[in-house]
C-alpha positions in Angstrom: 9.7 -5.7 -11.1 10.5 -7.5 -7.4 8.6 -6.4 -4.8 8.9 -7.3 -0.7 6.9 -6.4 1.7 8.1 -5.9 5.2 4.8 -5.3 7.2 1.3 -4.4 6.5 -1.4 -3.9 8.5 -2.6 -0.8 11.6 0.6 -1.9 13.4 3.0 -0.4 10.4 3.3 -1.2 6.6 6.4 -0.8 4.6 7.4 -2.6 0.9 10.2 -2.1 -1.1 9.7 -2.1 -4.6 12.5 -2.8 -7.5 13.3 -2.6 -11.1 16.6 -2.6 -12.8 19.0 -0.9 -10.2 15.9 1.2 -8.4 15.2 0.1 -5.6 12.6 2.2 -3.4 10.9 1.8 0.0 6.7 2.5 0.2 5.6 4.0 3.3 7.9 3.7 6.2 5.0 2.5 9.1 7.6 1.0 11.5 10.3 3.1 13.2 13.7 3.6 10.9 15.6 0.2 12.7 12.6 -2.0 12.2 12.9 -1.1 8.8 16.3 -1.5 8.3 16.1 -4.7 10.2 13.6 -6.6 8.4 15.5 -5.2 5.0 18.8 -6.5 6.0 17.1 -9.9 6.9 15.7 -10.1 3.4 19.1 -8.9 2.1 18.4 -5.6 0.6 20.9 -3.1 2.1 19.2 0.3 3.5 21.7 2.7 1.1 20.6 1.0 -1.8 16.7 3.1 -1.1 16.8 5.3 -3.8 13.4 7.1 -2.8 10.9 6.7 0.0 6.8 6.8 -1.2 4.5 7.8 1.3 0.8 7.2 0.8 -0.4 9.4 3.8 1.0 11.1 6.9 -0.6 8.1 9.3 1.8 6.7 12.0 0.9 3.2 10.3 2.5 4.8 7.2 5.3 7.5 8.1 6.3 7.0 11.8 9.7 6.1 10.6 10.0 8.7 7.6 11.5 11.1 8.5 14.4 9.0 10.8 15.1 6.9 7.6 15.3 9.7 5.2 17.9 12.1 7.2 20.1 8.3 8.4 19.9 7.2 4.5 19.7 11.2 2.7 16.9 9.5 0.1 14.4 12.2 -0.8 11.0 11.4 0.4 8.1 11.9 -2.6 4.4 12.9 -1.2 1.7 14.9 -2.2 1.8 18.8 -0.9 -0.9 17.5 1.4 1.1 14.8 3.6 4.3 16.6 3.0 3.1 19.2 5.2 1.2 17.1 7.7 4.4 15.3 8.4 6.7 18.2 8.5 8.5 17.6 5.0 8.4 21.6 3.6 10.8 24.2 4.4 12.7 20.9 6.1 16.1 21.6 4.4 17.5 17.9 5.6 14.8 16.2 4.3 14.5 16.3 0.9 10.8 16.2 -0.7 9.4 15.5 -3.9 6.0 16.6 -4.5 3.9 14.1 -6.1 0.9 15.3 -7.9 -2.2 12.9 -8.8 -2.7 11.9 -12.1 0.4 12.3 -13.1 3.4 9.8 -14.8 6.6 10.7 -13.7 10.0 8.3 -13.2 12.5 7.4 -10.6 15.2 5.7 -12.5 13.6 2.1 -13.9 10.6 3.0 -12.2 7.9 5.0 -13.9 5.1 5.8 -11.4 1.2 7.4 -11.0 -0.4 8.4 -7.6 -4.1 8.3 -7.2 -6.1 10.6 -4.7 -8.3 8.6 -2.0 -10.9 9.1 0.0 -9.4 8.9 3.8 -9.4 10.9 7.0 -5.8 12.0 5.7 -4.8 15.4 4.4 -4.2 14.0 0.9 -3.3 10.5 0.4 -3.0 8.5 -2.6 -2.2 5.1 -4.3 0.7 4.2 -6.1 1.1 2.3 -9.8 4.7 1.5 -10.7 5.8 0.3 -13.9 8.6 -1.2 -15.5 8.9 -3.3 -19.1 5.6 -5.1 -18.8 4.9 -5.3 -15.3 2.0 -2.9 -13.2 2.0 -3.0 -9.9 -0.7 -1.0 -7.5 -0.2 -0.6 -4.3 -3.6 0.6 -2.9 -4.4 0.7 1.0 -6.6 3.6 3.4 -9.7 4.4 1.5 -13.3 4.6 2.7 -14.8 3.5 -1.0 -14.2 2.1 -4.2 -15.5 4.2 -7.1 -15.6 3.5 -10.9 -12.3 6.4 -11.0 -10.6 3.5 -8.6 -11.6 0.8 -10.3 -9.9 2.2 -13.5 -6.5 2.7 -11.4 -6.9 -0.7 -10.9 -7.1 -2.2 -14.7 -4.4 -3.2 -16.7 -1.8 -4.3 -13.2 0.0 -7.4 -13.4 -0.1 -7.2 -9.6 -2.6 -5.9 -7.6 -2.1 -5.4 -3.7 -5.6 -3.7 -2.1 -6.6 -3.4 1.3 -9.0 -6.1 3.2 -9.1 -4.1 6.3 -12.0 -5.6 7.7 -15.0 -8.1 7.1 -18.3 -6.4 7.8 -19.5 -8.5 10.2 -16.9 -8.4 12.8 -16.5 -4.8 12.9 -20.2 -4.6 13.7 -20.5 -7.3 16.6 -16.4 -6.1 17.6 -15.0 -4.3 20.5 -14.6 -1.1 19.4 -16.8 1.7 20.3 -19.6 3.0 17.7 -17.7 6.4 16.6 -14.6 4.5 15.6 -16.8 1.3 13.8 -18.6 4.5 12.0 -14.9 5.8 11.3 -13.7 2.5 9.8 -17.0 1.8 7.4 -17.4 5.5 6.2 -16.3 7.1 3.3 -13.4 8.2 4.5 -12.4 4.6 6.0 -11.1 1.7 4.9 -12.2 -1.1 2.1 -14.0 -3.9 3.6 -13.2 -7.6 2.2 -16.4 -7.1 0.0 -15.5 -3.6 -0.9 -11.8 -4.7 -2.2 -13.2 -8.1 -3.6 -15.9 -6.2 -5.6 -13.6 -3.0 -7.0 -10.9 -6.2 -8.0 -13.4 -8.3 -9.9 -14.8 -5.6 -11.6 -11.0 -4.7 -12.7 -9.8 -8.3 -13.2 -8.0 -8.5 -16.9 -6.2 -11.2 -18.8 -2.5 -9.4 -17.4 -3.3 -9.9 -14.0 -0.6 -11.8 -12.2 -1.1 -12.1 -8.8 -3.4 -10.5 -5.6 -2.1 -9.6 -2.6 -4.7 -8.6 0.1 -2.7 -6.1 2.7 -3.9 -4.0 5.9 -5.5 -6.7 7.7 -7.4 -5.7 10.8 -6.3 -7.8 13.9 -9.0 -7.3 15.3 -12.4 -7.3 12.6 -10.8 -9.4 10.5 -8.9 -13.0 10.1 -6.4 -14.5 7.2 -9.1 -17.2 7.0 -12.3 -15.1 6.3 -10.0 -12.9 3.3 -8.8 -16.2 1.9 -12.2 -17.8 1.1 -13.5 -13.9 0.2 -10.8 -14.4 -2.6 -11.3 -18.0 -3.1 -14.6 -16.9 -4.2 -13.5 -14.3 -6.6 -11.0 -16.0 -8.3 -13.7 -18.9 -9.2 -16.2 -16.3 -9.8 -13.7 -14.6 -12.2 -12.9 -18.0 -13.9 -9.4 -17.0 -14.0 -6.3 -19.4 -12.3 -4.5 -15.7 -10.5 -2.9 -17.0 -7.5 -3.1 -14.7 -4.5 -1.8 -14.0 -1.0 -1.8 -12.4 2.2 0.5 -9.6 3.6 1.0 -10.0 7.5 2.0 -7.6 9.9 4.4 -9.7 11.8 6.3 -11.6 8.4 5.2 -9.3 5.7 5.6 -11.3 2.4 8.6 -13.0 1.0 9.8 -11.6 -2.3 8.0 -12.0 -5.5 7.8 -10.9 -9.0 5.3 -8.6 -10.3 
């Protein structure tokens, strides 16, 4: 399984994800020519999308969905929730999948599992792809990490988890108290110690790689998440390399 990611991060996030001759495009955050832009400079041709995954109906997420999907006629798979907040259903030029929680179902080489979260969204999820021996989770928008998440988590070869924000910054940062409250709460976003914690407590002997994605520009710095995983990888005793998705240059291409 190869696996690019185009952006990531409040100002858009988009990754394609491959396997065989499936080839499909998670979350569409950036208008429809961004997208196709930034595929076409890492080579991979915007007909060749077989499906677009939506994790939640957030501009950072979907802005360019529904452009995309009529330009490229690639149905677009969501749960009933986001479907609807985006304006999927009863949309005859835009097909839509409905993707249910919980359970495995397949596009082509790609078997996949969606996983509900806790965000201000009207049902978002995760997203585990598999193909031969490879796991990938693709986990960003959610306020907490419970034990149920955790699980989701076991057994990937690659995990990519939000590091939205370190703790501190938020608290002594710009923005006003409601949206800080917003950001922290339940129905937020993971915090580097949130998404350190829920990883080490998943960490296995397949684990492959970490990618940390959805980095706040402003409560948060490429610096601050690289020693937060510095510290877990030596804390885990394990040797898994990791990186760190930008919003600007995404992340070159790599196996999962």
């Amino acid at each position: 399984m190869r696996v690019t990611v185009l952006a990531s991060g409040s100002g858009g996030n988009a990754c394609v994800v491959e396997a065989g001759e499936t080839r499909v495009l998670v979350d569409a955050g950036l208008s429809a020519k961004e997208i196709e832009r930034r595929m076409e400079a890492r080579g991979i041709r915007a007909d060749s999308i077989a499906a677009l995954f939506i994790t939640h109906e957030h501009n950072d997420h979907a802005s360019g969905a529904p452009v995309f999907v009529r330009r490229w006629d690639c149905p677009v798979y969501a749960t009933a929730g986001t479907a609807a907040a985006i304006g999927l259903e009863g949309d005859l030029f835009t097909p839509y999948v409905r993707v249910h929680p919980s359970r495995d179902a397949r596009v082509g080489a790609l078997g996949f599992r969606a996983f509900a979260t806790p965000h201000d969204a009207a049902e978002s999820v995760a997203y585990a792809f598999e193909s031969d021996d490879a796991r990938l989770v693709i986990a960003s928008d959610l306020g907490r990490a419970e034990e149920a998440f955790v699980d989701f988590l076991r057994h990937a070869t690659t995990l990519m988890v939000e590091m939205n924000h370190d703790e501190d910054m938020l608290r002594d940062g710009p923005y006003t108290w409601p949206l800080k409250k917003r950001i922290s709460g339940g129905f937020g976003h993971l915090s580097n110690a949130q998404s350190a914690g829920a990883m080490f407590r998943a960490l296995g002997p397949r684990l492959r790689r970490i990618v940390a994605t959805h980095l706040s520009r402003t409560n948060n710095t490429p610096a601050i998440v690289h020693a937060m995983l510095t510290r877990l990888v030596e804390r885990s005793g394990s040797n898994v390399p990791f990186s760190i998705a930008d919003q600007i240059a995404g992340l070159e291409a790599f196996e999962a």
